[in-house]
TIVO-839643 format. One line per 8 residues: their letters; for each residue x, y, z of N, C-alpha, C, O, CB. Coordinates in steps of 0.05 Angstrom, whole numbers. Glycine has a CB too. Layout:
N
a = X:Y:Z:X:Y:Z:X:Y:Z:X:Y:Z:X:Y:Z | ...
# end
This chain:
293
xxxxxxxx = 17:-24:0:0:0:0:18:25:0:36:29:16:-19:0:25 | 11:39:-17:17:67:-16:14:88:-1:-8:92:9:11:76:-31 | 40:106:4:36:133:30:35:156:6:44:158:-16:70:140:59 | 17:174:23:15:199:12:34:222:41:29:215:64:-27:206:5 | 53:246:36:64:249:57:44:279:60:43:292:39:99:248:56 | 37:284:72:17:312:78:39:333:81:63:329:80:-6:311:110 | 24:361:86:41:388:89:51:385:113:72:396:119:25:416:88 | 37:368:132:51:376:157:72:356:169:78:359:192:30:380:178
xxxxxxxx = 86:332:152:97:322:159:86:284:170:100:267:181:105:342:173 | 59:283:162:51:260:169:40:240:140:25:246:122:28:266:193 | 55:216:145:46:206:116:11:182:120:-1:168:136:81:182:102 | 10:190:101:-20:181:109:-24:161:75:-12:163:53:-48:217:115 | -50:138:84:-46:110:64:-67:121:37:-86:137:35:-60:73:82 | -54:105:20:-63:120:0:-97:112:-4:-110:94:5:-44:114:-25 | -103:138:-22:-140:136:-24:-139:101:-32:-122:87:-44:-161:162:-59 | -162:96:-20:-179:65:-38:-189:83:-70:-191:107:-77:-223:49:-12
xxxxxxxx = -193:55:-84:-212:75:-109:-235:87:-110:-250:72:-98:-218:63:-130 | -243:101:-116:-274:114:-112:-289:100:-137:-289:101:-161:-274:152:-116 | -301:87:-117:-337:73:-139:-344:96:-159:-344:94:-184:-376:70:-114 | -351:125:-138:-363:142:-153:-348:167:-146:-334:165:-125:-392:143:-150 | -347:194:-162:-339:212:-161:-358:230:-143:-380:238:-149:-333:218:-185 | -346:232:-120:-356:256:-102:-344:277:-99:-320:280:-99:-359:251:-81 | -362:293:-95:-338:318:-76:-356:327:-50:-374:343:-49:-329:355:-97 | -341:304:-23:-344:315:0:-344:340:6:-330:357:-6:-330:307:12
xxxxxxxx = -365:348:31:-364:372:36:-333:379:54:-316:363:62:-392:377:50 | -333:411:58:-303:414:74:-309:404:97:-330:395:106:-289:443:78 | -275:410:109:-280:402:142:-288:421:150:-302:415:170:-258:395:160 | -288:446:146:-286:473:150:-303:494:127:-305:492:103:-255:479:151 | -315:515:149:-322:534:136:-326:564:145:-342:566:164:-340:525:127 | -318:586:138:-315:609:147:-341:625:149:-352:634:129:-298:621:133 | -349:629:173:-371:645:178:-366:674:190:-346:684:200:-389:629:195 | -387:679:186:-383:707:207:-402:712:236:-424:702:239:-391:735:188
xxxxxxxx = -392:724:250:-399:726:280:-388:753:289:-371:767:280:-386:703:298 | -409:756:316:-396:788:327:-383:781:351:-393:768:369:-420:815:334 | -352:793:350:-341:787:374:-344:820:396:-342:844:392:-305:775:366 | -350:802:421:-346:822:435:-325:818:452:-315:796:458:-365:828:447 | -316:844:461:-295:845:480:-296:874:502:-291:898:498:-267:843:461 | -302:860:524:-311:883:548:-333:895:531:-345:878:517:-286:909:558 | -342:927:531:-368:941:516:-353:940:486:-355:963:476:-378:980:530 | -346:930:477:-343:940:444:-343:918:425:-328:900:433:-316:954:438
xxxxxxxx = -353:913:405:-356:889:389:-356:906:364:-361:929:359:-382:868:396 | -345:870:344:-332:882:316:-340:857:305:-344:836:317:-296:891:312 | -342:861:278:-363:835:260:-331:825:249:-313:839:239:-396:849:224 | -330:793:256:-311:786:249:-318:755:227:-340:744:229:-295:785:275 | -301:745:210:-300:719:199:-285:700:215:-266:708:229:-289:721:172 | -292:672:214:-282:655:234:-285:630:221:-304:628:205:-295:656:261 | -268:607:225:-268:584:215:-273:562:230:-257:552:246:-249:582:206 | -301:551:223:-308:538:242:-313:504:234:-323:500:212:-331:554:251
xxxxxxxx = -309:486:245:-308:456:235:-335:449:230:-355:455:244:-295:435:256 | -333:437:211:-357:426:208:-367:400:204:-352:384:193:-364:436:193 | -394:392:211:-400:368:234:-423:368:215:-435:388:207:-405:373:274 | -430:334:206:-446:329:193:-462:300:200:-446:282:197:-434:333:170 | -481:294:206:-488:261:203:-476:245:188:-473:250:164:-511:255:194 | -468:225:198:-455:205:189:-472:180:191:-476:171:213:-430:202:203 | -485:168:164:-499:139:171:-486:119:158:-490:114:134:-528:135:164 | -472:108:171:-458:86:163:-474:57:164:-476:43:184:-433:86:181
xxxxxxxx = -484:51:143:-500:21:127:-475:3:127:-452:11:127:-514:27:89 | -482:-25:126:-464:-48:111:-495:-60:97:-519:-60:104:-440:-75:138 | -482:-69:77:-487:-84:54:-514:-69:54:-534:-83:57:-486:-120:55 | -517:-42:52:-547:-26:46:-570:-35:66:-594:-36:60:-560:-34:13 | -558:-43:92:-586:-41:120:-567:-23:139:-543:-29:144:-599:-82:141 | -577:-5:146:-572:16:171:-565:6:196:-578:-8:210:-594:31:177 | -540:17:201:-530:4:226:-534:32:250:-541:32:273:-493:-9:220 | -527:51:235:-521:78:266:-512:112:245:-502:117:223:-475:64:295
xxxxxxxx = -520:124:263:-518:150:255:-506:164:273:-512:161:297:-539:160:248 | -487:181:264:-466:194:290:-457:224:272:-461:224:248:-429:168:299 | -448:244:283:-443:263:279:-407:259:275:-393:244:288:-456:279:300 | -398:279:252:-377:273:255:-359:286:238:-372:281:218:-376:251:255 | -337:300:228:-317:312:204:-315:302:179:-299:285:175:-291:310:211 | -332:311:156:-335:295:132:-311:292:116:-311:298:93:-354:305:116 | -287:281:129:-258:281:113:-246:248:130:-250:239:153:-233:319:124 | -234:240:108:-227:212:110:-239:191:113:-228:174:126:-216:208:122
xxxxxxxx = -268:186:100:-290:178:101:-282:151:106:-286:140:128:-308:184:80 | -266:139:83:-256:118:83:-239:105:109:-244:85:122:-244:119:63 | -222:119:111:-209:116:138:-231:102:165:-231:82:180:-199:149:145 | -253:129:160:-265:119:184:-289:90:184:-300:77:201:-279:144:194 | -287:91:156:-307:68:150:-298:44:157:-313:30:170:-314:65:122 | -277:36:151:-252:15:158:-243:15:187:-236:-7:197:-224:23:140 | -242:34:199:-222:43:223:-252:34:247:-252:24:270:-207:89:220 | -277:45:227:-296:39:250:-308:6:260:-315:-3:282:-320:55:242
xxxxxxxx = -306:-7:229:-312:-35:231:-294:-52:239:-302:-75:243:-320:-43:211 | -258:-47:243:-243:-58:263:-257:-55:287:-271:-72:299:-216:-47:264 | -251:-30:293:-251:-22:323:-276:-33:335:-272:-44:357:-251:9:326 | -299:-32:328:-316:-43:333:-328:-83:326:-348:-98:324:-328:-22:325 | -301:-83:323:-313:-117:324:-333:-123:298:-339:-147:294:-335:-124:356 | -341:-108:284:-358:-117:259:-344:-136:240:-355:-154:227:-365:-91:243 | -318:-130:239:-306:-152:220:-272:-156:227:-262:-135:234:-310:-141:185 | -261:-170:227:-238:-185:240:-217:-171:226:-201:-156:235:-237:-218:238
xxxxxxxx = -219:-178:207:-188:-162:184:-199:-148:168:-223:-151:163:-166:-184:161 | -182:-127:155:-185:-102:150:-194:-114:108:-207:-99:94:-149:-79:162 | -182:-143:97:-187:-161:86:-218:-167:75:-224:-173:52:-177:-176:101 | -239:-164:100:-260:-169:92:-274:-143:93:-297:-145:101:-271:-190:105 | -268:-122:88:-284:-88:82:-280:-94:53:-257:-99:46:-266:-52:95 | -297:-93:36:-304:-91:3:-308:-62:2:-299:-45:19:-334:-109:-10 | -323:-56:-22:-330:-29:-22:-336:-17:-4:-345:-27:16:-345:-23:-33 | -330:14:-9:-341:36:6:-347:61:-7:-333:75:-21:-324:43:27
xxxxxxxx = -377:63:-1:-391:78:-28:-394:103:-6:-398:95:18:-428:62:-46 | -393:133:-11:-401:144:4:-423:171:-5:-409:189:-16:-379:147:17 | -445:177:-4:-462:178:-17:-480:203:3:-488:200:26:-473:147:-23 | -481:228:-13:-479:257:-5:-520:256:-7:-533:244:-24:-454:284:-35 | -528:268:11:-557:264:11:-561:281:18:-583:285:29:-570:247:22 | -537:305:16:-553:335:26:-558:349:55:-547:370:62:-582:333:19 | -572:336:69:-571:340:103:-552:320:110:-551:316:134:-601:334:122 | -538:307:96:-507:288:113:-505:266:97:-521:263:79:-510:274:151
xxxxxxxx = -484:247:104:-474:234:87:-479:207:100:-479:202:124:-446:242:79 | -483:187:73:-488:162:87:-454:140:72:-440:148:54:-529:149:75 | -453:121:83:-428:116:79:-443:74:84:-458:59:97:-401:139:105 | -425:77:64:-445:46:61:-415:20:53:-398:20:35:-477:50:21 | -418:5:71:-388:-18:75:-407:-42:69:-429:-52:76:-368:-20:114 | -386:-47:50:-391:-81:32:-378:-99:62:-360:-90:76:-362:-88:-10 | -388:-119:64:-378:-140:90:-392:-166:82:-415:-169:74:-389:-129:125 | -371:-187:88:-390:-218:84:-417:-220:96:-427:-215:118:-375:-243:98
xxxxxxxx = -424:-229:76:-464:-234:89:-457:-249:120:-470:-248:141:-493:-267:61 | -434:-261:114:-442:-277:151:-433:-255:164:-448:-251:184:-419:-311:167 | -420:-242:162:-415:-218:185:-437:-196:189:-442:-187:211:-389:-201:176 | -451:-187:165:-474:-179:160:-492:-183:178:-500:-167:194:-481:-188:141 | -502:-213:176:-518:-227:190:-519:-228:224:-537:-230:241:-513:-249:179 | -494:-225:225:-481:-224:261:-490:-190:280:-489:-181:303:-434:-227:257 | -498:-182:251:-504:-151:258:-524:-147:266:-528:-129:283:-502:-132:240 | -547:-166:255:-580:-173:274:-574:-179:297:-595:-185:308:-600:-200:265
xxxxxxxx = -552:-181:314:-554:-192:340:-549:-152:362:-552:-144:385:-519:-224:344 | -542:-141:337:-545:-121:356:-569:-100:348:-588:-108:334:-518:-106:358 | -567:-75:358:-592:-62:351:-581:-37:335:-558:-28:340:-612:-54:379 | -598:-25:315:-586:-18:296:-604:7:292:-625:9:305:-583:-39:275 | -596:26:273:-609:54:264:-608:71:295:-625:84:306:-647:50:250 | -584:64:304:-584:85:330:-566:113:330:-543:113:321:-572:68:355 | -575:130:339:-563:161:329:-542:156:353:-540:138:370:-588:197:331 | -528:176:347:-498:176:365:-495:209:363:-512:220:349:-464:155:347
xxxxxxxx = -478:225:375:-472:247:384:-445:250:361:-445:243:337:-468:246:418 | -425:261:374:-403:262:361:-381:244:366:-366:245:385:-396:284:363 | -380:219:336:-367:197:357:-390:177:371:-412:186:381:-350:216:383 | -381:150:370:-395:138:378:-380:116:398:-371:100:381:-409:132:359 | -374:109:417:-355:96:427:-371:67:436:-355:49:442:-341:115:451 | -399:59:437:-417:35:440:-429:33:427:-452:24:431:-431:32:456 | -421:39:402:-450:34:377:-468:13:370:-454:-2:356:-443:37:350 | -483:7:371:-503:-16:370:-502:-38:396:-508:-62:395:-498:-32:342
xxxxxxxx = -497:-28:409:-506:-36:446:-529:-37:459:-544:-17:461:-496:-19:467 | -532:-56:467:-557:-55:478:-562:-68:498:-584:-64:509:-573:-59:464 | -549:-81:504:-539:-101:535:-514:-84:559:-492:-75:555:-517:-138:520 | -525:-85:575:-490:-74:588:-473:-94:577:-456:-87:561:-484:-75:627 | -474:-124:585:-468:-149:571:-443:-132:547:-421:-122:549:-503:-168:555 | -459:-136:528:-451:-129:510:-430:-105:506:-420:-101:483:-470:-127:501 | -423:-90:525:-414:-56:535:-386:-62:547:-369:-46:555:-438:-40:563 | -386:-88:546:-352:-91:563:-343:-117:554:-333:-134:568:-351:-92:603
xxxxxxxx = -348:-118:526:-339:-136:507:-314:-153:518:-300:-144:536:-332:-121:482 | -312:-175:506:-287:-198:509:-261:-183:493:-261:-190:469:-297:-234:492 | -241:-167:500:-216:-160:481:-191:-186:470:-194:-209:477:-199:-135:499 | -175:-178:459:-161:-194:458:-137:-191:480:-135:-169:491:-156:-195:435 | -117:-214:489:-95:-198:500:-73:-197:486:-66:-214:470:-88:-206:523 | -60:-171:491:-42:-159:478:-16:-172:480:-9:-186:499:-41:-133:485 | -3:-166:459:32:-181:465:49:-169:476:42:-146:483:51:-187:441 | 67:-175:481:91:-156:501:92:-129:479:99:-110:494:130:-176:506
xxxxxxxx = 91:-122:463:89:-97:444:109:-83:442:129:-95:451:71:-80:449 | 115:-60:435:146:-42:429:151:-36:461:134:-36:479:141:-3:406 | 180:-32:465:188:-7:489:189:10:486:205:8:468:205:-2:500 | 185:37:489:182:59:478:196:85:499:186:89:522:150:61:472 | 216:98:490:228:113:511:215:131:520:205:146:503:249:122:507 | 209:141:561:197:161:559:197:186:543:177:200:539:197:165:576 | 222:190:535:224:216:526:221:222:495:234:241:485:248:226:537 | 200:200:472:197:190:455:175:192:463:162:198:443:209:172:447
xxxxxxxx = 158:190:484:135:195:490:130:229:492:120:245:476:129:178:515 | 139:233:512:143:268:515:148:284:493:132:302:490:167:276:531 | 173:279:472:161:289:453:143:290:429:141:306:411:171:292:450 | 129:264:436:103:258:408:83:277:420:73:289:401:86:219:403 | 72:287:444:57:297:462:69:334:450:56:355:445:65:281:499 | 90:330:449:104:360:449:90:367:420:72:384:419:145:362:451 | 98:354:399:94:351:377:64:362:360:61:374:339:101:327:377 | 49:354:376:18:349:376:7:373:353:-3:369:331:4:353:412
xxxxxxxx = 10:392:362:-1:423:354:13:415:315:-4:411:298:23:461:380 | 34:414:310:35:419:296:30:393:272:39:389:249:51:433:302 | 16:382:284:7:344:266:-33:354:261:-49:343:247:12:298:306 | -36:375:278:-59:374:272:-77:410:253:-91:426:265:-69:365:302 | -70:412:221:-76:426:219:-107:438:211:-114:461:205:-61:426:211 | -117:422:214:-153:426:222:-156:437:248:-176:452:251:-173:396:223 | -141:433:269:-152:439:305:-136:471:290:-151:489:285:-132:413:347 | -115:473:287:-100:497:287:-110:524:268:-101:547:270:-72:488:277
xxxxxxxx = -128:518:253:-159:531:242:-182:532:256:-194:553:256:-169:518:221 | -190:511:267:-219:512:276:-220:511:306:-242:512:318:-235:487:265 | -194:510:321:-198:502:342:-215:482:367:-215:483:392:-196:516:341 | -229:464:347:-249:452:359:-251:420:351:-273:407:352:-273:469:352 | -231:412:345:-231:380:337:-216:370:345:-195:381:352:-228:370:314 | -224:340:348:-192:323:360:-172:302:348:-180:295:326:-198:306:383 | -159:295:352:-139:278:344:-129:257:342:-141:250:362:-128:282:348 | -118:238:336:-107:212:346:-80:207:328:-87:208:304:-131:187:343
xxxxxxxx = -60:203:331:-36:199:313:-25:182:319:-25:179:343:-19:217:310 | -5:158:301:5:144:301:33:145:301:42:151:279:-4:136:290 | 56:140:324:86:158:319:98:121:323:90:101:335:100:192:352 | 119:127:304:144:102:307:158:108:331:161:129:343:169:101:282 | 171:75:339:183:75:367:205:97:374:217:98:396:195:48:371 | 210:114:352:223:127:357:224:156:352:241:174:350:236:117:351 | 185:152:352:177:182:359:181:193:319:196:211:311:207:202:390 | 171:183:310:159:194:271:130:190:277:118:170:283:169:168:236
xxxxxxxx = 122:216:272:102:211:259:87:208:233:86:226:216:96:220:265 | 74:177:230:63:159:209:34:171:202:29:183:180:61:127:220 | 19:169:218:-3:180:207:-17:194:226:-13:189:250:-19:163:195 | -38:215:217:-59:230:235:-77:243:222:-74:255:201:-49:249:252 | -103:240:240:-120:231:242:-141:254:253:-133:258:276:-114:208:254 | -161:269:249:-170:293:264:-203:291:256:-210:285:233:-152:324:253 | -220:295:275:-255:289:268:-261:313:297:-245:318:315:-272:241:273 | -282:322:295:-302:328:315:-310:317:342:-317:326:364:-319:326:305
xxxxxxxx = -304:290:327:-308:263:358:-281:257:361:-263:260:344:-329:226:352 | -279:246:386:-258:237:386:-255:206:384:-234:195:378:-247:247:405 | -281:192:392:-279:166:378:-278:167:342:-258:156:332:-307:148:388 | -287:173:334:-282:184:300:-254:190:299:-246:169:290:-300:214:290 | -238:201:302:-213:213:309:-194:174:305:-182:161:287:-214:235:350 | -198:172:318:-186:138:326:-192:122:309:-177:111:293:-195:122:352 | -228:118:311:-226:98:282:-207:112:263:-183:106:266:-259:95:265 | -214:132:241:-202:142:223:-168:137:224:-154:136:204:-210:169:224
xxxxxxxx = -160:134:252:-129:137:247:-123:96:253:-102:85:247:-110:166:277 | -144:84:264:-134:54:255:-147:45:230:-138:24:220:-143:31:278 | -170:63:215:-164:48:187:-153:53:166:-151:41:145:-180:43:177 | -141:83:179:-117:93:160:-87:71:161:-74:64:141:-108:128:172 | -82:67:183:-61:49:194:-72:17:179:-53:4:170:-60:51:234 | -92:6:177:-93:-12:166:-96:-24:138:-98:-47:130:-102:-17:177 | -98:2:126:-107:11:105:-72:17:93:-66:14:70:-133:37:112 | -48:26:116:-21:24:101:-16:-2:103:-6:-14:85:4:40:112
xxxxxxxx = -23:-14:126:-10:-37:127:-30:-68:130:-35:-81:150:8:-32:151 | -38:-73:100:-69:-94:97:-58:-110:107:-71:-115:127:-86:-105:69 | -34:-127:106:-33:-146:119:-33:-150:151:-22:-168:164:-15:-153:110 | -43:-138:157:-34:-128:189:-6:-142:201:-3:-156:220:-60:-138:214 | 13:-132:181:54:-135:196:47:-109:199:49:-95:179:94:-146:172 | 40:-96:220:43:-71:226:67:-65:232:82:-84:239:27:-62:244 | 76:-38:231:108:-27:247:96:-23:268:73:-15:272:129:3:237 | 122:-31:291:117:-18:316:113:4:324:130:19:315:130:-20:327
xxxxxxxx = 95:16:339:88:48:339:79:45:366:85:25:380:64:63:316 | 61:69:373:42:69:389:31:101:388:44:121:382:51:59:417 | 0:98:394:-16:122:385:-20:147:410:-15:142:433:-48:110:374 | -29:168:402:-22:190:420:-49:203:409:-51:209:386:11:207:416 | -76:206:435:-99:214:427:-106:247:448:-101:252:471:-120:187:432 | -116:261:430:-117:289:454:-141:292:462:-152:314:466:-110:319:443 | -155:263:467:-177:279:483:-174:258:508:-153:244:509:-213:283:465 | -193:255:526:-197:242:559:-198:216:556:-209:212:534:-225:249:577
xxxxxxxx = -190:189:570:-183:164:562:-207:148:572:-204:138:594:-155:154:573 | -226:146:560:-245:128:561:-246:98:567:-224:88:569:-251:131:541 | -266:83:571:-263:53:563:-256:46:534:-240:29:524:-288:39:568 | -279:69:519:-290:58:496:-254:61:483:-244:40:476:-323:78:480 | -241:78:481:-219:90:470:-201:67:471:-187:65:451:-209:116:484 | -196:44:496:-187:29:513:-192:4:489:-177:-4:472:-202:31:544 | -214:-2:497:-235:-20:477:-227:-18:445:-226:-39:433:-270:-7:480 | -222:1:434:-218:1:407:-190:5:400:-182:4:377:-234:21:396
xxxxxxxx = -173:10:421:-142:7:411:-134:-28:419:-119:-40:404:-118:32:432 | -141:-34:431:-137:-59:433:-153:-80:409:-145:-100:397:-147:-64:462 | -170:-71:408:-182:-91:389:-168:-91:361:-168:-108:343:-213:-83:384 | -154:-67:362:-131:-60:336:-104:-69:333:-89:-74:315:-124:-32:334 | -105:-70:360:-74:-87:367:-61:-67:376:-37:-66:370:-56:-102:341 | -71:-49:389:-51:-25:401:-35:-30:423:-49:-28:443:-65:0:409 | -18:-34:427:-6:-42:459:-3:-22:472:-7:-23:496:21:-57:461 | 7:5:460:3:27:476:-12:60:470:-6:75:451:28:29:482
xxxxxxxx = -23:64:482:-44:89:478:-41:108:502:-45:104:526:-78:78:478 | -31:133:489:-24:160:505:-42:170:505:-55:161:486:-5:179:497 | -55:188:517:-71:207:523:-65:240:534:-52:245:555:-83:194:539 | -75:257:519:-77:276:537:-85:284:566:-72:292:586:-87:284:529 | -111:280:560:-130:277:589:-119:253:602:-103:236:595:-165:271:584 | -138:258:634:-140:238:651:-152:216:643:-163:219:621:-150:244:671 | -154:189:653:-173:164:647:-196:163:678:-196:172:701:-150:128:643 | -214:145:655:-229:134:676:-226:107:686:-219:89:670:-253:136:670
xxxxxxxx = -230:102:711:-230:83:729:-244:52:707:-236:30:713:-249:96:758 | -255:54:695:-262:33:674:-242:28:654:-230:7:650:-286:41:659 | -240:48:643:-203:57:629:-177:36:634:-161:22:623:-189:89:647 | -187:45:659:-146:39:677:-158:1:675:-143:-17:668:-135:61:736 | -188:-4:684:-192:-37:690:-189:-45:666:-169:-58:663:-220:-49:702 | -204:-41:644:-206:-54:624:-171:-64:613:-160:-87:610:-224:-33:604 | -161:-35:609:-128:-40:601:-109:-50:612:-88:-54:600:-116:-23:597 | -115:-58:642:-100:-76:665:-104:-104:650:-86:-118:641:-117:-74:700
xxxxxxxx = -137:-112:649:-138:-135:636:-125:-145:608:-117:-167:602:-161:-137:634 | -126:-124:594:-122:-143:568:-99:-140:557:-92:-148:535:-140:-139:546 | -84:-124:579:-53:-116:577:-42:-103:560:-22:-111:548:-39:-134:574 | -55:-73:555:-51:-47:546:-34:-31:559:-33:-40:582:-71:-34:546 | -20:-13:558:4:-1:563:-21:34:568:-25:49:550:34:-7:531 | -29:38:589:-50:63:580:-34:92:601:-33:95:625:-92:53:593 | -25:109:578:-12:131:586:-26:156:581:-33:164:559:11:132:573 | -30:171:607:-45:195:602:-38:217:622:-17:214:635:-74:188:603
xxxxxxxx = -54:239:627:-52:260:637:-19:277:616:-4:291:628:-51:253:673 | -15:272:590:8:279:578:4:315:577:-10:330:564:10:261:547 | 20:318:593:23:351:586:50:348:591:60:326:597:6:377:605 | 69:378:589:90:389:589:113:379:610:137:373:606:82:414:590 | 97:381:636:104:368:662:114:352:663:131:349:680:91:362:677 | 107:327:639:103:302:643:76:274:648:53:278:656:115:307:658 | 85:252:642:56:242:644:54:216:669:71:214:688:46:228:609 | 29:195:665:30:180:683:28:159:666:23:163:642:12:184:703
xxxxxxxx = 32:127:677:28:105:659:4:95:684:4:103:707:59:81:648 | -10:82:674:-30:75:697:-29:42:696:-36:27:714:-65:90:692 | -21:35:673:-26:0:668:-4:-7:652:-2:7:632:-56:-11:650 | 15:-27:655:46:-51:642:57:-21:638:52:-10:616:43:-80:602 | 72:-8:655:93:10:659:113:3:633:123:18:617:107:7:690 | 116:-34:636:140:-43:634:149:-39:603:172:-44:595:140:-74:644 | 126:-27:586:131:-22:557:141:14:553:136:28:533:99:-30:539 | 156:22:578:160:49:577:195:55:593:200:55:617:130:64:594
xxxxx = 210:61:571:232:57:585:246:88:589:235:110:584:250:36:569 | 266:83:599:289:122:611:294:123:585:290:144:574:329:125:637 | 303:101:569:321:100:550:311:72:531:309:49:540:352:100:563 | 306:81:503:297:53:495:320:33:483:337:41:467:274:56:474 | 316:9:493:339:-8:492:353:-20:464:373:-34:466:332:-28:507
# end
């Protein structure tokens, strides 16, 4: 598979073919607004992200609708049916048609009828916010899924961590316009950044950057890396790097107490509170070295 290398330094996998010729809407669009400041206000233009329905179908029956950055459609189409357990290898995603209807976009994934079929077991045509981190749940059961466990995975030097974190601002040039989207990026053990990844949601954000990542690398021989996300460390976030094969996942924010359990179990490496200071590892320290060996 082919890299495309972006303006900002991150190489990203090349387009799939397009069924049909679209032209997605932007991520972005410049409006105007009145700013005030103390008694005085001035009519200004502003660039603001833009957030569209997302209904993502397999084989043309409706699975979920979520709000979300209409850029890397593909990415997230792929990135979402890993992450979510819909289909095992990145191997069985066929087409991906994505199909402009005016009030939002529907995005429609070819998948084996038996996997298809496995999709009646959950509940389906459910709206989501921005980002969907439980999509078609409907059991708690079901809400704290079986993961896989992880392999001993890269070592990664703290300070290879510290600076992928340092780095951040300038991997993301949609937030650095709109100020209002989030991130997820993929850096080599030695701190390159491979790909990134930017949506409205920040579960969107992640899919997009594991089906971009699987999408460079179909066979899943992935390179050793580990991903660096800027928003708060969830289960669900937890839940979908693992199911990708992530062994380790940085965070900006703090985690939650579901977070730190889930990734204790399935033997995730989960690093967060990353600011300037410094960060914390909360779960297998042991994939985080002074110095990588």
């Amino acid at each position: 598979m082919g890299k495309m290398l972006t303006h900002d330094g991150a190489t990203r996998a090349a387009p799939m073919p397009a069924s049909d010729a679209l032209k997605i809407p932007a991520a972005s669009a410049r409006l105007g607004a009145e700013r005030w400041r103390g008694e005085s206000h001035e009519a200004i233009e502003q660039a603001i992200a833009a957030e569209t329905p997302l209904a993502v179908t397999y084989n043309g029956k409706s699975y979920v609708v979520m709000m979300g950055s209409p850029a890397d459609l593909e990415d997230f189409a792929l990135g979402f049916s890993l992450a979510e357990a819909i289909v095992k290898r990145a191997s069985e995603v066929g087409a991906i048609r994505v199909t402009d209807h005016g009030r939002g976009l529907q995005i429609d994934v070819t998948i084996p009828e038996r996997r298809a079929r496995m999709l009646g077991l959950r509940s389906r045509n459910l709206a989501g916010r921005a980002g969907c981190g439980l999509c078609g749940i409907a059991e708690l059961g079901q809400a704290l899924r079986p993961l896989p466990q992880l392999g001993p995975g890269p070592v990664v030097s703290s300070r290879v961590i510290a600076a992928a974190v340092e780095s951040l601002p300038a991997l993301q040039p949609l937030n650095r316009e709109v100020r209002a989207v989030h991130a997820a990026v993929w850096f080599t053990v030695d701190g390159e950044p491979v790909l990134a990844r930017e949506d409205v949601g920040r579960h969107n954000a992640l899919d997009k950057l594991i089906g971009a990542r699987a999408r460079m690398f179909p066979e899943g021989d992935y390179a050793p890396g580990f991903a660096v996300i800027t928003s708060r460390m969830s289960v669900e976030m937890v839940q979908k790097a693992a199911t990708a094969g992530i062994a380790l996942l940085v965070a900006v924010s703090l985690p939650t107490t579901l977070a730190i359990e889930t990734a204790r179990a399935c033997g995730l490496t989960l690093v967060a509170g990353a600011r300037d200071e410094g960060f914390q590892a909360y779960t297998h320290p042991e994939r985080i070295a002074e110095t990588r060996p």
